[in-house]
Phi, psi and omega in degrees: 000140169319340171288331226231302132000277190301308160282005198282321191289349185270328192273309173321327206053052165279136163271164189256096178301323165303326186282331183266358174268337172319276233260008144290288189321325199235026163055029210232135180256167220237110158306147170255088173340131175249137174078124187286070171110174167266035145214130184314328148238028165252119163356122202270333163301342188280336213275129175291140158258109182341348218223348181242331190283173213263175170326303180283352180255331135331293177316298192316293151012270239265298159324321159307317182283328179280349204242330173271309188101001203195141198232116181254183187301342186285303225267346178277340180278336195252003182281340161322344168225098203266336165312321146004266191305313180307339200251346156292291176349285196289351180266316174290350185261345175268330177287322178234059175210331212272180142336144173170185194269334159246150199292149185304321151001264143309000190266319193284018154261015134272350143294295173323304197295347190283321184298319207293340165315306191255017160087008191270065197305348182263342183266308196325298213289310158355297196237009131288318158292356182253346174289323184274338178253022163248037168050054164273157168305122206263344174287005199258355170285009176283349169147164166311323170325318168291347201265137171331151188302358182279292169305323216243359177272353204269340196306317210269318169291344189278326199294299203277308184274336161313322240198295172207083187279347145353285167304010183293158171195173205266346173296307188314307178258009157285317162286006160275284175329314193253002175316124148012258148212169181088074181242141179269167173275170184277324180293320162318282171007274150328300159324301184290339169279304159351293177296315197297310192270319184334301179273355155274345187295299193305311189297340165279343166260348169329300198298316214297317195271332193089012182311129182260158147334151170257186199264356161261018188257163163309119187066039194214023167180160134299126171250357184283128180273147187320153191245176215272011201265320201301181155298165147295151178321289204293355173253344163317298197274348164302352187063018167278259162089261165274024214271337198251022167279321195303329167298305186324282190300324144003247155350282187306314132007287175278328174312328188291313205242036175290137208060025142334289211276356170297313167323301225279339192281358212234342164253357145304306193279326175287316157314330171281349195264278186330318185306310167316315187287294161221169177210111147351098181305190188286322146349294173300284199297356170275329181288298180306334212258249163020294204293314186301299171332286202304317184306316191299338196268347172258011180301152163262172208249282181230167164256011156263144191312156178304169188277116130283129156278163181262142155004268167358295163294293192295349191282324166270004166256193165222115196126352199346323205269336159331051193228243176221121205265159163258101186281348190305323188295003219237335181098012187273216200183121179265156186260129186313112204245120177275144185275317173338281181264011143208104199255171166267326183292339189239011169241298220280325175299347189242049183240299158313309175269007177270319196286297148214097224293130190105330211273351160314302191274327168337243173016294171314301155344241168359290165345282184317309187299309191286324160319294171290008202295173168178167182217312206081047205228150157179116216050245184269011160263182193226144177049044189256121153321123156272339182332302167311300224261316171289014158249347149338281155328301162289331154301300195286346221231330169288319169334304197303301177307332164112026178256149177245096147247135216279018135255026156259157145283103174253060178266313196317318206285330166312289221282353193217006215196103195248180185325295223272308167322327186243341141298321171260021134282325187290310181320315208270337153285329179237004159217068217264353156328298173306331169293148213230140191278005171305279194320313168281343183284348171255359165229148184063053182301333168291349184275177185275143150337293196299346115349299177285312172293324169311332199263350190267306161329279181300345172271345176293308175300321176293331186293298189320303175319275189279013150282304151322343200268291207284318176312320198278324166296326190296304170295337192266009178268325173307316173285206315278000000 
C-alpha cells in the first residue's frame, strides 16, 4: 500500500532524488542528517528495519505512521520488542489524542513540562511542536510563567513526583483541587498525573537508549556538508562507518568479561536452590529490605558535573536546581512504603479507571507486557528462566523509592545486580539526564542490544509505577 510504501522510505531515510537535485537548482539548502541512526547507542545496522521485520511489527509501524504522521526514533528502538511497542502506542495515543478530561493542548504542555524536568530536550521539541499544531498559545511556551494559573500551580507536583515522590502528600492535593480559583477536577488531576509520570518515565528511556533527533527535528539535522574526513553517504545508509572499530572493541570485550553471563546464571540456580531450601523469616526480609533500601541511596549516580539546563528547558519548569538528592547522606530517611497496604493492582489500577475510564487497564496492560516479556534467552543461551533477574530488577528500582513487598527476599539483588549495573539504573531513573554511552557499554557486556533496551522497558515501567503509587495514594488518602 502507498502507507507501507511511505513508511518503509521513512525509516530508511531514503531521499526522492529528483527532489534534491529541484532543490539545488533552486539554490534551496538540503538538511543533513546528524548522527547515525536512532541511537547513539546502539549500533544503527542493529536497530530492525523495516525490510527485515516480521508482517506485525510492520503494521504496527505503519499505524504509528498514520495516527502521527510520523515513526519516531522512540518507536524504532523499541520495535526490537513490538509486543511492547504495541501495548505503548496504544496507551500513549489514548492519552493525548482519545476522550479525557483534559484538552489536547493541555495535555502536551504537560508533556513538555514533565520532559522538561529531566532536561529532555528531544520529547520538550516534540509536544512543542505537537501543542502548536492542536492550536495551543504560542506565548505560553515562552516559560512557565505564561501559561495559565492552572498549569503552573501543576508545577510543584511536576517537581515532587519527578525528583522525590516520596514527599507527595494529600496537603499537594488538596491545594490543586480546592484553589480558590483555576482549580482542577479529581479527573483532571488524574488525567495530569498520569501524563506527569508517562514523560517522566519516557524521558528515562529517551535518555536510557541514547536516542538521537530525526532529522526534521531541532538538533537532528545539519546544513553544513560533510567534511572530507568523514565516510562516505553509502556507508551512512548502510549503518556502517564505525562499524568495524565497534566489532574490533566487541571482541575486546567479550574476550575481557567472558563468563559474565555464566556467573549470573549459576547464581540464579543457587538461588532457586536456596529458595527451596529455606525461606528468610518476615524479619529477616524486613532486615534485607532496610538494608538494600540504604545501599541504594549510596550508589552514585554519574561521575559528572551537575547538568545546567538550558534557556530552552528550563523556562518550563520551576525550580532547576530541584532535583533528586541521596538524602540518606543528609541523614534523612525515606519512609517505607508497603505495597501491602497500597498496591497498584488492587487500589491504584481501579482508583485510575473509576476516573479515567479504560486507562486503568492501558496502563495494567503495559505494566504486564514489560514485567513479563521473556524470549527465554540470555545473552547466547536459550530456555533460560529469566523471572528472577526481572523481578530483581523492578524490585531493586522500586527499593530506591522505599516501596517494600514483604514476599520478596532483597538479599536476591546483590547477588544478581552488580556496581556498574545499579549505577546505571540509579542514573537512568533518577537522574537519566545524566547517562552516558560509557554507562550502557558497561554493564551486561555479552548481552544483545535488544536485551538492554528490554532492560530499559523495565525500569520506565518500574519507574512509571512507584511514581503512580505514591500520587495515587496521596489523592486517595485526600478522598477518605
Amino acid at each position: 500500500s502507498d502507507q507501507s510504501h511511505c513508511v518503509k522510505y521513512c525509516i530508511k531515510g531514503f531521499t526522492c532524488i529528483k527532489c534534491v537535485s529541484k532543490c539545488k537548482w533552486l539554490h534551496i539548502r538540503i538538511p543533513r542528517t546528524l548522527g547515525n541512526g536512532p541511537s547513539r547507542f546502539i549500533p544503527e545496522k542493529e536497530i530492525l528495519q523495516v525490510s527485515k521485520v516480521d508482517p506485525r511489527t510492520q503494521s504496527i509501524f505503519e499505524d504509528a505512521f498514520a495516527a502521527l504522521g510520523r515513526l519516531d526514533n522512540i518507536s524504532l528502538v523499541m520495535g526490537f520488542h513490538p509486543q511492547y511497542l504495541e501495548s505503548f502506542l496504544r496507551t500513549q495515543h489514548y492519552l493525548l489524542q482519545m476522550d479525557g478530561p483534559l484538552s489536547l493542548h493541555y495535555r502536551h504542555y504537560i508533556g513538555i513540562m514533565a520532559a522538561a524536568r529531566h532536561q529532555c530536550s528531544y520529547l520538550v521539541n516534540l509536544h512543542v511542536n505537537d501543542f502548536l499544531q492542536v492550536g495551543g498559545d504560542s506565548k505560553w511556551l515562552n516559560g512557565l510563567d505564561g501559561a495559565p494559573q492552572k498549569l503552573q500551580a501543576l508545577g510543584e507536583l511536576n517537581k515532587i513526583l519527578a525528583h522525590r515522590p516520596w514527599l507527595l502528600t494529600k496537603a499537594h492535593i488538596e491545594h490543586l483541587l480546592k484553589a480558590e480559583e483555576h482549580s482542577w477536577s479529581l479527573a483532571e488531576l488524574i488525567h495530569a498525573v498520569v501524563l506527569l509520570t508517562h514523560y517522566h518515565s519516557l524521558a528515562s528511556f529517551t535518555f536510557g537508549c541514547g536516542i538521537t533527533p530525526e532529522i526534521h527535528s531541532n538538533g537532528g539535522h545539519t546544513f553544513r556538508p560533510p567534511s572530507l574526513s568523514q565516510y562516505c553517504v553509502c556507508d551512512i545508509a548502510n549503518g556502517n562507518g564505525h562499524g568495524h572499530l565497534e566489532e574490533r572493541r566487541g571482541n575486546h570485550q567479550v574476550s575481557e568479561v567472558s563468563g559474565e553471563v555464566e556467573v549470573l546464571m549459576e547464581r540464579m540456580k543457587q538461588l532457586q536452590e536456596c529458595r527451596d531450601e529455606e525461606e528468610a523469616s518476615q524479619e529477616e526480609m524486613a532486615t534485607r529490605f532496610e538494608r538494600e533500601k540504604t545501599e541504594s541511596m549510596l550508589v552514585a549516580t554519574a561521575e559528572d558535573e551537575e547538568c545546567v539546563p538550558s534557556r530552552d528547558v528550563s523556562r518550563h519548569f520551576e525550580d532547576p536546581s530541584y532535583g533528586y538528592k541521596d538524602f540518606s547522606r543528609r541523614g534523612e530517611h525515606v519512609p517505607t512504603f508497603r505495597v501491602q497496604d497500597y498496591s497498584w493492582e488492587d487500589h491504584g489500577y481501579s482508583l485510575v479507571n473509576r476516573l479515567y475510564p479504560d486507562v486503568g487497564q492501558l496502563l495494567d496492560e503495559k505494566f504486564q507486557m514489560a514485567y513479563n516479556l521473556t524470549y527465554n534467552t540470555m545473552a547466547m543461551h536459550k530456555d533460560v528462566d529469566t523471572t528472577m533477574l526481572r523481578r530483581a530488577i523492578w524490585n531493586y528500582i522500586h527499593c530506591m523509592f522505599g516501596i517494600r513487598y514483604d514476599d520478596y527476599d532483597y538479599g536476591e539483588i546483590n547477588q544478581l545486580l552488580d556496581r556498574s549495573f545499579k549505577v546505571y539504573i540509579k542514573t537512568m531513573v533518577c537522574s537519566p539526564e545524566k547517562t552516558t554511552k560509557r554507562m550502557y557499554e558497561s554493564f551486561w557486556r555479552q548481552f544483545q542490544h535488544s536485551e538492554k533496551v528490554h532492560v530499559n522497558l523495565l525500569l520506565m515501567e518500574a519507574r512509571m509505577q512507584a511514581e503512580l503509587l505514591y500520587a495515587l495514594r496521596a489523592i486517595t488518602r485526600y478522598m477518605t
